[in-house]
LUMGU-139234 format. One record per atom (N, C-alpha, C, O): residue in three letters; chain; atom name; x, y, z. Coordinates in Angstrom, 1 decimal. Last residue first. Example, Ala and Ser with C-alpha at 12.3 -4.5 7.8 and 13.67 -1.06 7.14 Angstrom:
2
[rec SER,A,N,[12.8,-2.2,7.1]]
[rec SER,A,CA,[13.7,-1.1,7.1]]
[rec SER,A,C,[12.9,0.0,7.9]]
[rec SER,A,O,[13.4,1.1,8.0]]
[rec ALA,A,N,[13.2,-5.7,7.8]]
[rec ALA,A,CA,[12.3,-4.5,7.8]]
[rec ALA,A,C,[13.2,-3.3,7.8]]
[rec ALA,A,O,[14.2,-3.3,8.5]]
end
This chain:
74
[rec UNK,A,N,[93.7,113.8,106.7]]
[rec UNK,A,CA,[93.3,113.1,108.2]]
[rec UNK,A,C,[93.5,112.2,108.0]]
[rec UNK,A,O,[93.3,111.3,108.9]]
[rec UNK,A,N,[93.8,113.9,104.0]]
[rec UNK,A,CA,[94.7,114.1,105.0]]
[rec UNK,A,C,[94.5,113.4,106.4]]
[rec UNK,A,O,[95.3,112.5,106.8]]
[rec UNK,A,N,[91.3,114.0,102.6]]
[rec UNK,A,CA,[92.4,112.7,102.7]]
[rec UNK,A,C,[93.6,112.7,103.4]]
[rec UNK,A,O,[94.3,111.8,103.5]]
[rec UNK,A,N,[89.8,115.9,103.6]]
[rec UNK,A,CA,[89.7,114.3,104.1]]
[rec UNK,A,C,[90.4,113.6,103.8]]
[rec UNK,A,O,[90.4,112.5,104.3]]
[rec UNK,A,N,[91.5,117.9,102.0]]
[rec UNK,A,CA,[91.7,117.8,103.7]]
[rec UNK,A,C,[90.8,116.5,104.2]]
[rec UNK,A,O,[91.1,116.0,105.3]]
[rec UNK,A,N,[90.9,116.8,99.8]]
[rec UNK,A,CA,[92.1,116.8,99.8]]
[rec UNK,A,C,[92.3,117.0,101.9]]
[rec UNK,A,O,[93.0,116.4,102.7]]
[rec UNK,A,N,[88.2,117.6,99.6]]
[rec UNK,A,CA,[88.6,116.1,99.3]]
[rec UNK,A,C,[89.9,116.1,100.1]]
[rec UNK,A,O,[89.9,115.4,101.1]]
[rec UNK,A,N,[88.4,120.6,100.3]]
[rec UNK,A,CA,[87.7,119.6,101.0]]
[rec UNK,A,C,[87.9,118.1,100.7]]
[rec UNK,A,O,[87.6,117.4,101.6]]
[rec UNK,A,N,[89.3,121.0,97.9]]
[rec UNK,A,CA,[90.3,121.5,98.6]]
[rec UNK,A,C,[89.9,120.7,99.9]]
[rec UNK,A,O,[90.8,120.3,100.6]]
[rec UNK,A,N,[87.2,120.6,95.7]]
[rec UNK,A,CA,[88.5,119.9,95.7]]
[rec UNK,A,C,[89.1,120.0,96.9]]
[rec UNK,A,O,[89.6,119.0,97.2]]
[rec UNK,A,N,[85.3,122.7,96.7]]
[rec UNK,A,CA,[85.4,121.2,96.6]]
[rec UNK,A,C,[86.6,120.2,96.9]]
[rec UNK,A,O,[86.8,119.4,97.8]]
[rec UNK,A,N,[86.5,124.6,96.0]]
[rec UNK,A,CA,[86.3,124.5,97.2]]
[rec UNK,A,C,[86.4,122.8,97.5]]
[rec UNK,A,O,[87.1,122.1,98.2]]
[rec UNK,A,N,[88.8,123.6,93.3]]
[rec UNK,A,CA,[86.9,124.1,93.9]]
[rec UNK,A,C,[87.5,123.9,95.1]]
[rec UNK,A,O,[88.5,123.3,95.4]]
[rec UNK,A,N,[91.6,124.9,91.1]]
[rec UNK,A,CA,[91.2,123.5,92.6]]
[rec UNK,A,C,[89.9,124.5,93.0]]
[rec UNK,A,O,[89.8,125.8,93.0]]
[rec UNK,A,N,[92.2,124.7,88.0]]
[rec UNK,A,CA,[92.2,125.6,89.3]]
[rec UNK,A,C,[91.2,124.7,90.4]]
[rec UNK,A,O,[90.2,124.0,90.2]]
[rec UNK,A,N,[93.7,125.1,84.9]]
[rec UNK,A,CA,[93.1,124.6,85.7]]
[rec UNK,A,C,[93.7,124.9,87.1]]
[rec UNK,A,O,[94.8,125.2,87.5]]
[rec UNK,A,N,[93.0,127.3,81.9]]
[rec UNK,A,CA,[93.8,127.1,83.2]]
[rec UNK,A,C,[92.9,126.7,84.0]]
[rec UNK,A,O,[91.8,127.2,84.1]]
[rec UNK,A,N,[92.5,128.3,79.8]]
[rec UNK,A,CA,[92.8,126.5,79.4]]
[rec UNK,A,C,[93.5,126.4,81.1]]
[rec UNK,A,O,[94.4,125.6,81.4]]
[rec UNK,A,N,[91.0,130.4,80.0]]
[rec UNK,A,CA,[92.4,130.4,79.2]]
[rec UNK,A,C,[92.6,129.2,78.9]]
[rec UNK,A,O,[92.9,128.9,77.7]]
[rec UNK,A,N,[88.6,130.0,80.8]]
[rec UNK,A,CA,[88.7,130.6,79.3]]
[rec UNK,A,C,[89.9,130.2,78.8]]
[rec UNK,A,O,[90.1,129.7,77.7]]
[rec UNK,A,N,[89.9,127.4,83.4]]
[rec UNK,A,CA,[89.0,129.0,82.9]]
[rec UNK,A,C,[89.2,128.9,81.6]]
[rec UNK,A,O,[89.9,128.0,81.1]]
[rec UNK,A,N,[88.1,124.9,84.9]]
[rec UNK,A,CA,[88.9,125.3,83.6]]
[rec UNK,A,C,[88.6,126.0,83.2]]
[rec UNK,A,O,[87.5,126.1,82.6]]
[rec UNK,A,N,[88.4,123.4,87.9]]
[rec UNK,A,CA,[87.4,124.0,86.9]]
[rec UNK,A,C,[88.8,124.4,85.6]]
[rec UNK,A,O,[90.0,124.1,85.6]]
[rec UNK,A,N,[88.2,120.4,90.2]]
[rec UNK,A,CA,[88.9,121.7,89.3]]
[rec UNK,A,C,[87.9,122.4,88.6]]
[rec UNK,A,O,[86.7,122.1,88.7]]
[rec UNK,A,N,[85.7,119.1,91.3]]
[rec UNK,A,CA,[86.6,119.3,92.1]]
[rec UNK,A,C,[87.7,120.2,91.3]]
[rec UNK,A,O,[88.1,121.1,92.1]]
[rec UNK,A,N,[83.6,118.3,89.9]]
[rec UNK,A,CA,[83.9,119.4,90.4]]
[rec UNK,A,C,[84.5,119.7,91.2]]
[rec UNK,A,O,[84.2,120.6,92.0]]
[rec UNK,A,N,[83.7,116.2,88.2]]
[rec UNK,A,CA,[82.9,115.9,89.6]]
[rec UNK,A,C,[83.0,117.2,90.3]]
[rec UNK,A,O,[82.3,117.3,91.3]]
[rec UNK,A,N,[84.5,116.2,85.8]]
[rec UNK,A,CA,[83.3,115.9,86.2]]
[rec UNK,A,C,[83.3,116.0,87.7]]
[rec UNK,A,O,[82.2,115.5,88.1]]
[rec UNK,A,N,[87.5,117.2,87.1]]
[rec UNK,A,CA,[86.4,118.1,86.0]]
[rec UNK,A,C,[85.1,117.5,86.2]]
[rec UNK,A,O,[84.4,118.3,86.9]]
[rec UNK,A,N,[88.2,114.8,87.8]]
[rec UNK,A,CA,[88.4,115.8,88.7]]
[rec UNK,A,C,[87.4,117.3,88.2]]
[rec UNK,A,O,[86.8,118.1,88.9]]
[rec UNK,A,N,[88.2,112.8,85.8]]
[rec UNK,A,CA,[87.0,112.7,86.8]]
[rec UNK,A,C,[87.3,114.3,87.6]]
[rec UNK,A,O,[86.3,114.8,88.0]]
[rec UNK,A,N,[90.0,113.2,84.0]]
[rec UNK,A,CA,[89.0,114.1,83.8]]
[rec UNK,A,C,[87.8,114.0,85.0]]
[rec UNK,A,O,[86.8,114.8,85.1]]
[rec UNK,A,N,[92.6,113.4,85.5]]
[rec UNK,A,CA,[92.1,112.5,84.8]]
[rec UNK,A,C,[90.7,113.9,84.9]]
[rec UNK,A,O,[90.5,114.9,85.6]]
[rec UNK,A,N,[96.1,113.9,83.4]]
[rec UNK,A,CA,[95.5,114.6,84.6]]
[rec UNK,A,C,[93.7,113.8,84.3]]
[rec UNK,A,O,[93.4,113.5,83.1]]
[rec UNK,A,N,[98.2,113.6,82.0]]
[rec UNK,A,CA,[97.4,112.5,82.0]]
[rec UNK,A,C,[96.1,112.4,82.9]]
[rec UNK,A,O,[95.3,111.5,83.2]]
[rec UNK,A,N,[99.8,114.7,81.0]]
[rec UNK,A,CA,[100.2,113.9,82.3]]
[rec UNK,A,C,[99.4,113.3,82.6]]
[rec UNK,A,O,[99.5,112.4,83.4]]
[rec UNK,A,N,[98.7,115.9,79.1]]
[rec UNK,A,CA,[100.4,115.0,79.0]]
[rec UNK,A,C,[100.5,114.6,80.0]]
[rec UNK,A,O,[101.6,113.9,80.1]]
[rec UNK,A,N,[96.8,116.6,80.0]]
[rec UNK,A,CA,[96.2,115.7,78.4]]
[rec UNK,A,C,[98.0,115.1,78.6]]
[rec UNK,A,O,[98.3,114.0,78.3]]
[rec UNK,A,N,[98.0,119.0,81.4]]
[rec UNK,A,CA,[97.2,117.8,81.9]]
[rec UNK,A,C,[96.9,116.8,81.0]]
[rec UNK,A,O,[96.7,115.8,81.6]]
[rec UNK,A,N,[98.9,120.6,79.3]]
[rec UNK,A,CA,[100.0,119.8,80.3]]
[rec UNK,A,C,[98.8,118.9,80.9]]
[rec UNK,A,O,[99.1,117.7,80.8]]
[rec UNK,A,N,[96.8,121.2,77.7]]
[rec UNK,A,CA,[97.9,120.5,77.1]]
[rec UNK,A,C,[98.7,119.8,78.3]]
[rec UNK,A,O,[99.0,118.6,78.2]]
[rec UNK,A,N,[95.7,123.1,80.3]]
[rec UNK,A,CA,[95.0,121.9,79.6]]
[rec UNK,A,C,[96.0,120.6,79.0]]
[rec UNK,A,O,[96.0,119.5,79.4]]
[rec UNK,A,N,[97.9,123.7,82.7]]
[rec UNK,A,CA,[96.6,124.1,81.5]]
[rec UNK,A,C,[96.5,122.9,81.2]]
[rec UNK,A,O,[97.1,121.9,81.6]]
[rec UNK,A,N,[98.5,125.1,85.9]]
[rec UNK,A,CA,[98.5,123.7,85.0]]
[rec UNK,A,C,[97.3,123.9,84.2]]
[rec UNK,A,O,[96.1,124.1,84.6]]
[rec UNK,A,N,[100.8,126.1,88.3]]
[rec UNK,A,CA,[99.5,126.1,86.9]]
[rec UNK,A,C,[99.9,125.7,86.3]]
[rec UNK,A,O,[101.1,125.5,85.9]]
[rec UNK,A,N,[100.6,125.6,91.8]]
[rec UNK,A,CA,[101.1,125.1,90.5]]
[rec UNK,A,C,[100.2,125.8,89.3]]
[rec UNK,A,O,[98.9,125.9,89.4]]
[rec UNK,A,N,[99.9,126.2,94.3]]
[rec UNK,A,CA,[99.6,127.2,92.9]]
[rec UNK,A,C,[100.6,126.5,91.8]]
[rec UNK,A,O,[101.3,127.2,91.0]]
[rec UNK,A,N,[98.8,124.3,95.8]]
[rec UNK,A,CA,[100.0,125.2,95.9]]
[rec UNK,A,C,[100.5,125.7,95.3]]
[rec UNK,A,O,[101.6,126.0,95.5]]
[rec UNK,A,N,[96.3,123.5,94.7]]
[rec UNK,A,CA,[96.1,124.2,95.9]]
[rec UNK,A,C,[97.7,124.7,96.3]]
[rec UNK,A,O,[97.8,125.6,97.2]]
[rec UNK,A,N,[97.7,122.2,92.7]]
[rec UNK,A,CA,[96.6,123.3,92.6]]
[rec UNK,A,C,[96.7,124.2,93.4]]
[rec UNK,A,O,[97.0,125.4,93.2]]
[rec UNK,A,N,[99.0,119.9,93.7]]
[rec UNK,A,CA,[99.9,120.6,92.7]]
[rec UNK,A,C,[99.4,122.3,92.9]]
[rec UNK,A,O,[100.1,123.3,93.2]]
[rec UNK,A,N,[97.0,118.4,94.6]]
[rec UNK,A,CA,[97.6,119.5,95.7]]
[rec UNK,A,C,[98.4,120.3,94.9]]
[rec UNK,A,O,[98.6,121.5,95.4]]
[rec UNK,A,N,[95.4,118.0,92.4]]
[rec UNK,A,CA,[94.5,118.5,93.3]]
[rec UNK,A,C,[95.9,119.3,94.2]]
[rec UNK,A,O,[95.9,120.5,94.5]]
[rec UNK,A,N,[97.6,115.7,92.2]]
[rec UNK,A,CA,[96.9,117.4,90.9]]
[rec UNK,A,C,[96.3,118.1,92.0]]
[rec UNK,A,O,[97.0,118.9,92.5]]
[rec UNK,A,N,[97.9,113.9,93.8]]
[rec UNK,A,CA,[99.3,115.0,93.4]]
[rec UNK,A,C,[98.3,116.0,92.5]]
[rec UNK,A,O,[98.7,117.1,92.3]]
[rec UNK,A,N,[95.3,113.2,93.7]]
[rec UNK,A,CA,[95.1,113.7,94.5]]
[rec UNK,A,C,[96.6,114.3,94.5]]
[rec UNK,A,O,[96.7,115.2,95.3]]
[rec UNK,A,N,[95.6,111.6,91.0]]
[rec UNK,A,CA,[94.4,112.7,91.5]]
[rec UNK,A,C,[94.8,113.2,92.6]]
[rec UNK,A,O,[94.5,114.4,92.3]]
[rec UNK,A,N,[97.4,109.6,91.7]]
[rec UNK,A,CA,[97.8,111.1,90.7]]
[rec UNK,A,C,[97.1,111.9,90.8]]
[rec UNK,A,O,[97.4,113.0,90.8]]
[rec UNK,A,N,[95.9,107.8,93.4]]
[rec UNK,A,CA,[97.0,108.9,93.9]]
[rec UNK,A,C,[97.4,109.9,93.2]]
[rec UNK,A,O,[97.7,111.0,93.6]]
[rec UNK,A,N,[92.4,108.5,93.0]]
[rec UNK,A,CA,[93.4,108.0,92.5]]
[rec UNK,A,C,[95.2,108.6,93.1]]
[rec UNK,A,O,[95.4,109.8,93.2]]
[rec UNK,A,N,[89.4,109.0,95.1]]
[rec UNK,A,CA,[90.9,109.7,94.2]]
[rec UNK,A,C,[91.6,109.0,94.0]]
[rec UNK,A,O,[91.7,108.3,95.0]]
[rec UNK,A,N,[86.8,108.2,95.0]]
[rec UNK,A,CA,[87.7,107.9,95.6]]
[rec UNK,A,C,[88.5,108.2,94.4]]
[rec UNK,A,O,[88.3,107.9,93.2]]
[rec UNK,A,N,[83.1,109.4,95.5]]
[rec UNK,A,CA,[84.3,109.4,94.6]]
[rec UNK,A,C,[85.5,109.0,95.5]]
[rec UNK,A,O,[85.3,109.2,96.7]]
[rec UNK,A,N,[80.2,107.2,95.3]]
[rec UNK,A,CA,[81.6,108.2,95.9]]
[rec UNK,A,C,[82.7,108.0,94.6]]
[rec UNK,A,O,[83.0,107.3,93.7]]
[rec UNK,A,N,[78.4,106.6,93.5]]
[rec UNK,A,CA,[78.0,107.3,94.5]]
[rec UNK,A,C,[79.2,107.9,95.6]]
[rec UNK,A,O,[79.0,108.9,96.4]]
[rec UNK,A,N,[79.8,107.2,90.3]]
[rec UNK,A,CA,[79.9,106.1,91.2]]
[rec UNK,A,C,[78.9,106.9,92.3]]
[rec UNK,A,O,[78.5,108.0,91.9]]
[rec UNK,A,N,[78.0,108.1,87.6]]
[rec UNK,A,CA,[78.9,108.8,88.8]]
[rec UNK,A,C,[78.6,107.6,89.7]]
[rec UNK,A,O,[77.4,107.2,89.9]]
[rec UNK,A,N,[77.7,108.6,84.1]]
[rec UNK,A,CA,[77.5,108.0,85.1]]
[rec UNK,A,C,[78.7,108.1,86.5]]
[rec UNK,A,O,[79.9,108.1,86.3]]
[rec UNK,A,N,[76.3,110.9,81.8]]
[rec UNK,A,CA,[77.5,110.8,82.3]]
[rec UNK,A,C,[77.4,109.6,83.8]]
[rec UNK,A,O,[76.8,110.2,84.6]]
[rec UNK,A,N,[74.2,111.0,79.8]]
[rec UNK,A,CA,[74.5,111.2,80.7]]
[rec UNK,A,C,[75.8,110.7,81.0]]
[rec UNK,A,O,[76.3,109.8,80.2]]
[rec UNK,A,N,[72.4,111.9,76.5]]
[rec UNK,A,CA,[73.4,111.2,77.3]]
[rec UNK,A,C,[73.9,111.9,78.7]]
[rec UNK,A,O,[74.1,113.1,78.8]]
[rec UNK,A,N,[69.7,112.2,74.9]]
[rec UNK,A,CA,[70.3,112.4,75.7]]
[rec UNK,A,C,[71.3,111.7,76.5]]
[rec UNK,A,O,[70.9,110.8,77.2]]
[rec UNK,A,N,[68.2,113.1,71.8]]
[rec UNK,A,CA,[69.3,112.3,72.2]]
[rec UNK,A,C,[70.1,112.6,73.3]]
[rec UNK,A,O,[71.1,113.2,73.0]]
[rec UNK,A,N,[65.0,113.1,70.5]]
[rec UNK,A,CA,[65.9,113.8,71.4]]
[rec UNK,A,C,[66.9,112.8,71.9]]
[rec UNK,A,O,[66.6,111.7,72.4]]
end
């Protein structure tokens, strides 16, 4: 059996382009997949669950995310 895991710092700290995607989100920007792969959008925001990615290839801010984004405010 061949298992791989994915390794997760114990926090996450946002990158500043992470955290322009994250608000792009939460102000309804849409943003599919192709345009994130061109901007470069980073995949930790997927692993950690802060976006998701519906059927269509459309990415969309978690609760999660929306809570990163209000502690980085303060």
């Amino acid at each position: 059996m061949n298992m791989t895991s994915t390794y997760h710092a114990p926090t996450f700290d946002p990158t500043v382009d992470e955290l322009e995607t994250l608000k792009r989100l939460e102000m309804g920007d849409k943003i599919t997949v192709p345009e994130a792969i061109k901007d470069h959008v980073s995949g930790r925001l997927l692993e950690w669950g802060f976006i998701t990615k519906s059927t269509t290839g459309q990415l969309a801010i978690t609760a999660t995310g929306l809570q990163l984004i209000r502690r980085q405010d303060n």
